[in-house]
N, C-alpha and C positions, 0 to 999 in steps of 0.2 A: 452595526450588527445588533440580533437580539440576543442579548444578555442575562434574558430570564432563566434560564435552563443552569445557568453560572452562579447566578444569586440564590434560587431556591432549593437545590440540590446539593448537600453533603457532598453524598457520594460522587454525583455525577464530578464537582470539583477533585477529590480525591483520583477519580480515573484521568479527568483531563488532565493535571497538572503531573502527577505520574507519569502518563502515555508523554507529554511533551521533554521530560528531562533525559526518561531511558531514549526516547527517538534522536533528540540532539547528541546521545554519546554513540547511538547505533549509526547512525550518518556520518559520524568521524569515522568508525570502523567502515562505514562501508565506502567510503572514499579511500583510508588507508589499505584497505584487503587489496585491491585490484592494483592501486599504487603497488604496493610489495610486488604481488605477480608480476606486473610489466618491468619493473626494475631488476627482478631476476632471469626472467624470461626475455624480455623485450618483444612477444610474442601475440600477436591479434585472438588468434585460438586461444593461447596459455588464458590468457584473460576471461575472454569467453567463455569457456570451460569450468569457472566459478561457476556460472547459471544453470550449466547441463550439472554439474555434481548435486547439486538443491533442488534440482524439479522431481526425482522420483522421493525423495523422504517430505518435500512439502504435501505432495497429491497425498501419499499415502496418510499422513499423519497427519492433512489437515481435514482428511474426513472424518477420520478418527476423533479427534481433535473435537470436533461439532458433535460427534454422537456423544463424547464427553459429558460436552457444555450440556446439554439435555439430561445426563443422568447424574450428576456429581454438583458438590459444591465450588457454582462458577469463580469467588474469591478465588479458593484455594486453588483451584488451575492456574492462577493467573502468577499467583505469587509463587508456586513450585517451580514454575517455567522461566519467569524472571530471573530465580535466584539460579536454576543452572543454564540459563542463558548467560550470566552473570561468569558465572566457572568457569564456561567456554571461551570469552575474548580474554579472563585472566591464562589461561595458554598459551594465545594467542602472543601476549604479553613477553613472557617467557621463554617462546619461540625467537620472538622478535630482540629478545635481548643476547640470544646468541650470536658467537663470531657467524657463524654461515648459517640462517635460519631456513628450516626446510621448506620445501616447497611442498611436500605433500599431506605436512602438519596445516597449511593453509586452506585446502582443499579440504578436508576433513573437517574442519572446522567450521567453513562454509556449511559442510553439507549437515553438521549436528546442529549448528545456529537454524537452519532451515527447521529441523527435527523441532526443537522447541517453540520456533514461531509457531510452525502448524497447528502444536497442541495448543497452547497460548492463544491465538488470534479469535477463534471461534466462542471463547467465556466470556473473552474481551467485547467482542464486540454484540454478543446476544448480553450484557450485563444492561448497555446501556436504556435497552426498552423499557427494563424496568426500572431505573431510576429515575425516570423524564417521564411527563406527562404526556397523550398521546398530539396533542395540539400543539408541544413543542418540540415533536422529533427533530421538525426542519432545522429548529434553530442551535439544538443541539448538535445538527450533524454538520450543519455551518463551522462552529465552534468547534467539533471535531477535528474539521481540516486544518482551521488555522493552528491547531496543534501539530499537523504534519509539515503545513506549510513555514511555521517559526523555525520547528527543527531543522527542515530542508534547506533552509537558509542559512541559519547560523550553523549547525550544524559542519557543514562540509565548509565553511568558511574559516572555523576554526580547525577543522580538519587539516584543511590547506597550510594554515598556519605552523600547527603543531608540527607537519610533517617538512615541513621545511626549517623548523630549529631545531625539532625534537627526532627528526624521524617515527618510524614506526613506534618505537616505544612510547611516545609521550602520545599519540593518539588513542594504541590500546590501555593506557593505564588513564585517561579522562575517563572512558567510555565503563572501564571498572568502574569507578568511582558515581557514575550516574546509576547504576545501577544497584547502588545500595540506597542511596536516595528512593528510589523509586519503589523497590520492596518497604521502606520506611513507611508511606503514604498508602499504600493496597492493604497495607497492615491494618487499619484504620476502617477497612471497607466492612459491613456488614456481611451476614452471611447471605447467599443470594443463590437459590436453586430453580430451577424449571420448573414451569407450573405440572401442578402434580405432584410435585418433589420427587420423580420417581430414583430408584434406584434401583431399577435392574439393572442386570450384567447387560454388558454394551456386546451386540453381537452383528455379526453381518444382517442378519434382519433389521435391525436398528438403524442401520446406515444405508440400505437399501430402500428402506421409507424412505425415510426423509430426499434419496433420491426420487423417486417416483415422486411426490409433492414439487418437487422441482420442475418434473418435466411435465408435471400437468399444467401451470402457470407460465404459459408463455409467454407473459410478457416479463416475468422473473427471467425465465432463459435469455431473452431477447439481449436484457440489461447484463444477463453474464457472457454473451457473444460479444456484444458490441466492444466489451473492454478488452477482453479476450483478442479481440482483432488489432484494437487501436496500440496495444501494448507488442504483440508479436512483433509487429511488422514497423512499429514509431515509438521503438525503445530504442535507443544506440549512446545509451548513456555510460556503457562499456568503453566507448570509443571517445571517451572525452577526454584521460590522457595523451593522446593521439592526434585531436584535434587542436588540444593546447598547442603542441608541435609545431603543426601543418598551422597555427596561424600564426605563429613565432612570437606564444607567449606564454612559455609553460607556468610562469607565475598566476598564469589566470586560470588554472583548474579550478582552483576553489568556485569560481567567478561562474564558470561555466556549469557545473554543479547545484550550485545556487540559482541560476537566473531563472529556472522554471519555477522555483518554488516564492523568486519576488514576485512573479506573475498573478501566482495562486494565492499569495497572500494580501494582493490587492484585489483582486476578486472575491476572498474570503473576506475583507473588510468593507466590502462594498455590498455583500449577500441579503441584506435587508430584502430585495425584490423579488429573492426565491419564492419566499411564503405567497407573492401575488399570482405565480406561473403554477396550472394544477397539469397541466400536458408535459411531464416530467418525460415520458419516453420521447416523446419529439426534443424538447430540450438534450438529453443524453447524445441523441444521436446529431445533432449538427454540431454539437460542443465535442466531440468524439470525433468528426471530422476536421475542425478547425484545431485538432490538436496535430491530425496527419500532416496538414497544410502548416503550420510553423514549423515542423520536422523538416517537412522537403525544403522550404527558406533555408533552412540552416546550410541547408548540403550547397546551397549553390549562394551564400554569401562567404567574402575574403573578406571581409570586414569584421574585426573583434567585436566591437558594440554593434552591429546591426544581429550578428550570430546571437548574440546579450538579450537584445529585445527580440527575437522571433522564439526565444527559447522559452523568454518570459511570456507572449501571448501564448506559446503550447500550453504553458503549464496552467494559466490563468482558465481557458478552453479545459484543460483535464481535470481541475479542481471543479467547475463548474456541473462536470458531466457527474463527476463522484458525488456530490452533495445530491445531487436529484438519484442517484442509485442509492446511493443509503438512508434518503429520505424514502423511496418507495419500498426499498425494503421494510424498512421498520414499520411502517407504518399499513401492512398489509400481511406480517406473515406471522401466524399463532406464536407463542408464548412457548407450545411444548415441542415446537418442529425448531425455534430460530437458532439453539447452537446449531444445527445438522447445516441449517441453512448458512450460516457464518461461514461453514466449514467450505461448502460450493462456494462461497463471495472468496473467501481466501484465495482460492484456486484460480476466480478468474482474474483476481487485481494482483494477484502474486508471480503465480507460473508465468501469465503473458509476459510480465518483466523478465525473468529468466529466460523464457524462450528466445524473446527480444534480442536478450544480449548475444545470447547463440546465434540467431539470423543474420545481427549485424554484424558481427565479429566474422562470420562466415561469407558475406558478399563482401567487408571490407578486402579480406584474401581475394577471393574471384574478382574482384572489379579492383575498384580505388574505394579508398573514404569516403570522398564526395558522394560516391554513388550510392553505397551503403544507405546513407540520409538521405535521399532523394526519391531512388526507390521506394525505401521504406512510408513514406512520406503520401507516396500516389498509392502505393499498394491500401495504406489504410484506408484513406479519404474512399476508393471503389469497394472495399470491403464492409465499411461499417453502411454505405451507399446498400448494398449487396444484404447486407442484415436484415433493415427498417424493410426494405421489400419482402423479403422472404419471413418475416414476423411483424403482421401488419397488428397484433395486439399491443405491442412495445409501442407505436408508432401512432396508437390511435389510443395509450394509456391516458386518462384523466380521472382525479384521484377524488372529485366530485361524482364521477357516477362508477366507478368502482365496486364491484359487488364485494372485493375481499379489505376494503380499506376501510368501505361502509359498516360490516361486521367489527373489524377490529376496534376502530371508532366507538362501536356501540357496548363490545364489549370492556374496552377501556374505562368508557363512564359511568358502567356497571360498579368496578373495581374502585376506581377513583369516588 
């Protein structure tokens, strides 16, 4: 991996190392959330129905969320939302330590943890332009992932653990504790506004541009389709309690959890060859299918470790696709539009999971399990198929003759 973006940047270390401690305590909660649900429920819907409670306060607040990032001080977004994202699993906590904890204290909680990712996500992630040079976004966003990908792994490993000695409570009370750490390090961040500094009032015009800049960029669209499909339809990660089950080893949730993210993290330690590939939308989309194609593996393997490794090439396939999306983001979209624009990325790499879990939790009722992941699995692979055609600019993206990357590019070195 390159390692440049880690050694010459402060801050950029202060967000990575941050973003990776709160995600490892968020990943025990989000292993834990849906564990509670099925244990009280024992329910496919009850489960799924996490993901529909969080899709209208993310849409709404993570557009919001991005017009923000553009008019306010990005730190302080960052660290308002941690600290009562923080508040929220301490509830959680509290709930969980009751004789009969309710069910619809869980749902709620979901749906305001949503509330604050949204605002959150969009400062977060328009912060790091500016701290990274414009010739090392790639390798910054390489480095980004293996922050999702360490969490995703250890994370719900420990998840597993805790909830098997500790129950519920010793999961939500780690996940507290990460997140004081975390406010600890943002503390630290300088102050970082939009270029412009502006500070107007954030109003529906405000977030109506920054829409319109989206859909004039088709190959930006193209990159929020493609995920948007690959997540709808080859998420069923709702269904992993379930599948522990059905392959008679519920001690392996954790296992199962984890194995897309050992995928993505040997791919993210292998990401040195990104920086040689400049055809990022063609990359997107066959890594975007090959993540459909280890879904549907799954549905039609009985085999514990074979399930292990098709779930680890999905992930290693979706890590790959993300790094070339938020390489093309960054590295092509203005300084005074990119919270807005965070705000649309949020949406498509967020809601599709939600949605996801709905669909699947939804055919596992009408069908079986198996089909649920199978389905889901060909639906993508013809859908994100169905994108690249239908947005031949994503498909024929190259960030050598780029007219909006070549700007950026220029205006970077301007700055630098």
């Amino acid at each position: 991996m390159d390692l440049t973006p880690l050694r010459e940047s402060r801050d950029f270390r202060m967000v990575l190392f941050s973003g990776l401690i709160t995600y490892l305590g968020s990943m025990i909660t989000y292993v834990a959330l849906p564990f509670q649900v099925a244990q009280l429920t024992g329910s496919f819907l009850a489960v799924g129905l996490i993901g529909l409670v969080e899709l209208a306060p993310l849409v709404i607040f993570g557009l919001y969320g991005g017009a923000l990032a553009d008019s306010v001080d990005r730190r302080v977004m960052v660290i308002a939302t941690e600290v009562a994202a923080g508040v929220l699993v301490a509830v959680l906590l509290v709930n969980a330590m009751l004789p009969s904890p309710h069910l619809w204290i869980l749902y709620a909680i979901a749906m305001l943890l949503a509330v604050a990712d949204g605002l959150q996500r969009p400062s977060l992630d328009a912060i790091i332009p500016r701290v990274v040079p414009h010739d090392q976004l790639a390798a910054a966003g390489a480095l980004n992932s293996l922050k999702w990908q360490l969490g995703g792994i250890v994370g719900p490993a420990i998840g597993g653990i805790l909830l098997s000695a500790g129950g519920a409570v010793a999961a939500y009370g780690v996940d507290v504790a990460t997140f004081a750490v975390s406010v600890a390090l943002l503390w630290r961040l300088r102050s970082i506004r939009a270029a412009g500094d502006s500070t107007d009032r954030v109003t529906l015009r405000h977030i109506t541009e920054g829409m319109r800049y989206a859909w004039s960029r088709k190959d930006l669209m193209g990159t929020y389709a493609v995920d948007l499909i690959a997540m709808i339809f080859a998420f069923p990660y709702v269904l992993f309690p379930f599948l522990a089950e059905d392959l008679g080893a519920p001690w392996a949730l954790g296992l199962l959890y984890s194995a897309g993210a050992v995928g993505s993290l040997f791919a993210t330690l292998t990401s040195g060859w990104t920086s040689m590939v400049h055809r990022h939308g063609r990359a997107i989309v066959i890594a975007a299918a090959v993540w459909g194609l280890g879904i549907a593996l799954v549905g039609v393997s009985t085999s514990l470790w074979l399930v292990l490794v098709f779930l680890a090439v999905a992930g290693a396939a979706d890590m790959i696709s993300g790094v070339f999306r938020m390489t093309m983001w960054n590295q092509t979209i203005p300084d005074e539009v990119r919270g807005r624009m965070a705000g649309i990325e949020l949406l498509s790499y967020s809601v599709g999971p939600l949605l996801g879990q709905v669909r699947s939790s939804a055919a596992a009722s009408l069908t079986s399990l198996r089909a649920s992941f199978i389905s889901g699995g060909i639906l993508c692979i013809a859908g994100v198929a169905l994108s690249a055609f239908a947005l031949p600019s994503l498909w024929n993206y190259d960030d050598r003759t780029s007219e909006h990357a070549q700007r950026e590019r220029e205006r970077r070195r301007d700055v630098e």
